[in-house]
N, C-alpha and C positions, 0 to 999 in steps of 0.2 A: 715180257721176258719169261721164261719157261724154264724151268729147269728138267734135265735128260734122266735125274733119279735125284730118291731123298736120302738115297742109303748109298756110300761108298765107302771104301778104305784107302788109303792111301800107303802107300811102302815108302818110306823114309828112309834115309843112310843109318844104321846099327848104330853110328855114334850122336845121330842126334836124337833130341827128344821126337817123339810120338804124340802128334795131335786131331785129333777124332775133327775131322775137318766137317765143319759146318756148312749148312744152306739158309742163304740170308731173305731168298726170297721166297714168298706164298705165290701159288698160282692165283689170279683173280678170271673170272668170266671177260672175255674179249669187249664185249660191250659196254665196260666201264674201265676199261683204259685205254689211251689215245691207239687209235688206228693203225699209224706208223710202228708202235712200241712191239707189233705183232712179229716173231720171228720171222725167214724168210726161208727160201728154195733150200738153202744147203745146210750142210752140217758144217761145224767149226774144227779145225784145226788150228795148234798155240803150238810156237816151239820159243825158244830163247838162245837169242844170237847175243853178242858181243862184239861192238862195233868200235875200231880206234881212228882217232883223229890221225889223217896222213902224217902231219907233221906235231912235232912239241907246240903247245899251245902259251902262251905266257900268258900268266897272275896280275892281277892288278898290284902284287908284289913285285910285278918287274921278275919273276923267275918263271925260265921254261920247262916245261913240264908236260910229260905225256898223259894223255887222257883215252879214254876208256869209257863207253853206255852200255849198259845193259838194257837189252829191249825186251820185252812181253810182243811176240807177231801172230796175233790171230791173223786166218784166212781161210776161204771157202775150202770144203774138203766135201765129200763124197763119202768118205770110210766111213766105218761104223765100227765100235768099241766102247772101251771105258773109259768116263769123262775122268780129267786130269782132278788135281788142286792148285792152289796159288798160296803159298805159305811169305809172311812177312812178320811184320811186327806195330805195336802200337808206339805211339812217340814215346814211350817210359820204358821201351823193351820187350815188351810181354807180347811173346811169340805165338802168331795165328796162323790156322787152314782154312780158307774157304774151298768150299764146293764149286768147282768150274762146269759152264755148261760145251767143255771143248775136249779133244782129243790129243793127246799129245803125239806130239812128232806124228802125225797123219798127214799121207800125201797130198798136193794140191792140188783141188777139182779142176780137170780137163775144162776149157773154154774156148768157141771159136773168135773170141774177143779179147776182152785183157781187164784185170782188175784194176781199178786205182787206188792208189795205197793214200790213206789215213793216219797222220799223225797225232798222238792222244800223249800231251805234256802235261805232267801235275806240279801242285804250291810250292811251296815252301811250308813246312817238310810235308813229303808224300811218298810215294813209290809210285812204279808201273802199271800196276794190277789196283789203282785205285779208282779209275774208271772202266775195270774191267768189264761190267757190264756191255758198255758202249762198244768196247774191242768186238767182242763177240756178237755183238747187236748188227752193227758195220758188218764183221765177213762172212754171217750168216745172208746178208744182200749183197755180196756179190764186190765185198771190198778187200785189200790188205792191208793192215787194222797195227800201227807199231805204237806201244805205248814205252815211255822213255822211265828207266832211272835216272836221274837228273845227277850224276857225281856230285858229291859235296852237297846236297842237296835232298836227301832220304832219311825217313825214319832212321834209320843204322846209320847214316855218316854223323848226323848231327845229335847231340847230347840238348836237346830242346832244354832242359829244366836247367843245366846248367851254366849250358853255354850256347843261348837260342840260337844266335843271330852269328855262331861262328862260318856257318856256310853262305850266309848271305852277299859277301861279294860275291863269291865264285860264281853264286846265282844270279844277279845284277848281268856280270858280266856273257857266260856262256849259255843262258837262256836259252835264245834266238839264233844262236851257233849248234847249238844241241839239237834244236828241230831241223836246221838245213841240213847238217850230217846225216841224221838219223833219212830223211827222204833218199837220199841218194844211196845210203848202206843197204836202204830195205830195196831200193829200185836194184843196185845193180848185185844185190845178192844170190846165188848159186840159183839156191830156192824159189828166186821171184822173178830173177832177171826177162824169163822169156815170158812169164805172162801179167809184169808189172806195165799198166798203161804207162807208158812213155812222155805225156802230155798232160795229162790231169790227174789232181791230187788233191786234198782237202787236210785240215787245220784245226785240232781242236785243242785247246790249251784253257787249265781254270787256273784262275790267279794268280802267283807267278807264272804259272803254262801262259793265261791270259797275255803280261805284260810281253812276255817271249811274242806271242801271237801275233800282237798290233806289229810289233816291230819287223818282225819277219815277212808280213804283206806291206811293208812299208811306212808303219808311223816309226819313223827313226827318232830316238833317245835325243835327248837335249836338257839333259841334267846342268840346273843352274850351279854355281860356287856352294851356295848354302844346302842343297841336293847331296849333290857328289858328300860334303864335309858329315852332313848328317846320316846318311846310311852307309858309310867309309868310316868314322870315328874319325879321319884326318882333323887335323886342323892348321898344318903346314902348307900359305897358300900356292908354292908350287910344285908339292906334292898334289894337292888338289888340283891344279892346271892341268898339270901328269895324268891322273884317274878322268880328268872328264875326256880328255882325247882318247883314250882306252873305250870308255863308257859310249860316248857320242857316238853312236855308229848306227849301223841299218842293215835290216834283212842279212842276218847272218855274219856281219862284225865287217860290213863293205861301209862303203864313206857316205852313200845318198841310196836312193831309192830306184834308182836307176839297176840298179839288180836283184831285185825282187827276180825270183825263181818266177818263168811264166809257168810253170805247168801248178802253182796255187791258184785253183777255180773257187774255193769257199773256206771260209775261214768262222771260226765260232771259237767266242769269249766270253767265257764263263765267271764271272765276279774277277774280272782283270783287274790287277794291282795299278798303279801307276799314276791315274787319270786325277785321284785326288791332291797332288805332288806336283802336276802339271812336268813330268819328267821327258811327255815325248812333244815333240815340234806338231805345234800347231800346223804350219804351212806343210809338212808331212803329210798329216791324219788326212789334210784338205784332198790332198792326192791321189789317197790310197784308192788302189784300183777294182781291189778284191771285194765281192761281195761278203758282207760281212751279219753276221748274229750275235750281238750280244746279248747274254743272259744275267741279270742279279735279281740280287733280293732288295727289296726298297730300305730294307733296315740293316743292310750291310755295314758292320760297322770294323772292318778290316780295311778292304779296298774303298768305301765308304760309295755310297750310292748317288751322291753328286756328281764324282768323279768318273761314275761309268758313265752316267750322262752326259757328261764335256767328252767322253770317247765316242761317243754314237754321235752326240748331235757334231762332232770335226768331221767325222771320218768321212770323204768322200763321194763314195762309190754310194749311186740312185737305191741299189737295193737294200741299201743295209739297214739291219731292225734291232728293235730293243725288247724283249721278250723280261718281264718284270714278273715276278713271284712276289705276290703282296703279302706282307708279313714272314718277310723272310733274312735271314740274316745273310754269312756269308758261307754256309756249309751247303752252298747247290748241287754241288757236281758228285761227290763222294758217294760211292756203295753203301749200305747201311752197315750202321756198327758192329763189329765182332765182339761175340759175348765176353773176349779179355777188355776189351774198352769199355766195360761197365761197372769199372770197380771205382773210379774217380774221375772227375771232371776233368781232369790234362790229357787221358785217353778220350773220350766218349767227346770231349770236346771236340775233335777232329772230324766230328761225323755228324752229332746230334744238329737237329733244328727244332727248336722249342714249338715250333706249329705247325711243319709239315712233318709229313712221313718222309722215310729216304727213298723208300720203293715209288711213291707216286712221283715224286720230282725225277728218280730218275728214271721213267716212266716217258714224262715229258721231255726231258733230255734226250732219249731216243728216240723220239717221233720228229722232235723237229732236229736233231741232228742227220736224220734218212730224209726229212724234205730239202732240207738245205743242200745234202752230196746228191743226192738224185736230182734236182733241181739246178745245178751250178757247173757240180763237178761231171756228172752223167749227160747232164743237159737233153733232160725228160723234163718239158713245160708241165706236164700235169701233176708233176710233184712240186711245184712253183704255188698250184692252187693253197698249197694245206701250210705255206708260210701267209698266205696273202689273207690273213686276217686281221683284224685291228680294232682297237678300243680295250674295254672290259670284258670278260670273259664270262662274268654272273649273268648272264642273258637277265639281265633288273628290266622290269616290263615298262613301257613307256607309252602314254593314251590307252594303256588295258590290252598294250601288244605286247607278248614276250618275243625276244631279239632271238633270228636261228642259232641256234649253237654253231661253235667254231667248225670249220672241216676238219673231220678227221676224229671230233669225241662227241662222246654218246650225250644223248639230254640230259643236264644237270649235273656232269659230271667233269664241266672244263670252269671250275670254282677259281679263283681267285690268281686270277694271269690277267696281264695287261699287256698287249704289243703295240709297239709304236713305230710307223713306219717316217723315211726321210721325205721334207716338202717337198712336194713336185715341182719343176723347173719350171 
């Protein structure tokens, strides 16, 4: 990932503060980061739409209510200008600029073909612009790139220190409803409509995004009594009956899996929530048709790293992998930290990994998030090659042979990944 300058300004509204927006990432030499992670043909364009649910949606309150996402939509662009910012905030408030490598409001590059749009859903709490990278990464090759505000579910909605877990149904519930809206807002948008592919699309969702994910390609919820009662606070058992028929649903709040969206070609899960809980249906996960990638860290101890395990080893669909960061916890997915998240550990905790850097995982995030949509979604066999590796990634010599390096990174410098692929039939 490259950034288009180190010096910008940004013009802010007169009545809000003024923040000297930052650049999080160092250029490194191509040779020592993955292949894939290299920008592509075009330049980027970001605008910000606002997208509403047709109808009132109801609360696990039982009360309807209209709803509302804010999306972050990179997309390939051809202009040429001054890169935007992405202003948000840390879980404690403390208001941030990062340096974007995109153009705001820039036209969409001319194609005799069609883009397919990429959905990018973040945890519990998060924002849009927290996989920003990846947005840009995606429509610099040739994709359109929506990352979601999750309502009820943001840095700004939720008051994490004092009241964590107040958005947490809304999030349980409209996850997986939040990413089928957002596909169809971005497909049949002014902006995109005539050169959004029609057919294929792609899926990327980290930890809650993750748990939304499975659900959305088809591992449908199946939250037991003690489930529902425990992440609900209920304990009235038929209000709790009430909350799992709400909860129990599939790909987008439908009854079974019989409507999974076809035009999801690939899907990637990033330290998804759920699996340690055993919250989705086995015979579901069995089903699932989408090729899938999950990503954690082996020392995940949010989503907990057993549980992506029972996710990978259900799910499925022949291709699907397990992409493991050894010694890692559960902060995979996340842009590196903004220098207001280094005042205390409630901030910097949303970012930091005590053993990796944020720049090289997400490094790795993009390379194999471009094999996987080039591979699936594009359906280019040759980008199929640079997922099709497997074991240890230390190339550790064996009879006094060192093993080739993975496709796709330089000697010595694809340290410490393990992928694992599903047994062959």
């Amino acid at each position: 990932m490259k950034t288009l300058s180190l010096f910008c300004t940004a013009a802010l509204l007169a009545s809000s503060p003024v923040f000297a927006a930052q650049t999080l990432y160092q250029d490194f030499p191509s040779d020592v980061t993955p292949e894939l992670s290299e920008n592509g043909e075009y330049q980027v364009g970001v605008t910000t739409l606002t997208v509403n649910y047709p109808e009132p949606v109801m609360t696990l309150q039982g009360q309807a209510v209209e709803r509302a996402l804010t999306l972050e939509v990179w997309y390939p662009t051809n202009d040429s200008g001054a890169a935007t910012t992405y202003d948000n905030q840390t879980r404690s408030g403390k208001e941030f600029s990062i340096q974007a490598d995109a153009i705001r409001d820039a036209s969409v590059a001319d194609t005799q073909g069609t883009y397919p749009v990429v959905v990018l859903s973040h945890g519990y709490t998060g924002y849009r612009t927290i996989m920003y990278y990846l947005g840009e990464h995606l429509a610099s090759h040739g994709y359109i790139v929506a990352g979601i505000d999750h309502t009820d579910s943001t840095n700004e909605d939720v008051d994490f220190a004092n009241a964590p877990y107040a958005g947490f149904p809304s999030t349980l519930l409209n996850r997986s409803r939040d990413q089928v809206l957002t596909l169809n807002a971005v497909s049949e948008n002014t902006l995109f409509k005539d050169v959004a592919d029609p057919k294929n699309a792609g899926l990327i969702g980290y930890s809650m995004g993750g748990f939304g994910t499975v659900n959305t390609v088809g591992g449908c919820y199946d939250f037991s009594d003690e489930a529902t009662a425990s992440f609900t606070g209920v304990k009235d058992p038929a209000v709790i009956s009430a909350l799992q028929n709400a909860l129990n649903t599939c790909a987008g709040g439908n009854a079974n899996a019989d409507s999974v969206d076809e035009r999801w070609k690939a899907a990637m899960a990033l330290a998804p929530w759920g699996g340690q809980h055993k919250v989705f249906s086995q015979q579901a996960l069995n089903k699932i048709n989408v090729p899938m990638l999950y990503v954690a860290g082996d020392h995940d101890d949010i989503s907990g790293y057993q549980g992506i395990q029972w996710l990978f080893e259900n799910t499925g669909n022949e291709s699907t992998k397990l992409l493991t960061f050894k010694n890692a916890r559960h902060n995979i997915a996340p842009h590196p930290a903004p220098k207001e998240a280094f005042g205390n550990e409630f901030d910097i905790g949303h970012y930091l990994e005590p053993a990796w850097r944020s720049e090289t995982m997400n490094d790795i995030n993009e390379h194999f998030a471009l094999a996987m949509m080039e591979c699936h979604v594009k359906g280019k066999p040759e980008f199929c090659a640079y997922l099709d590796v497997e074991g240890d990634s230390g190339q550790v010599a064996v009879d006094g042979k060192v093993p080739e390096v993975w496709k796709g990174f330089d000697n010595r410098y694809a340290l410490g990944l393990k992928m694992e692929d599903k047994p062959k039939r």
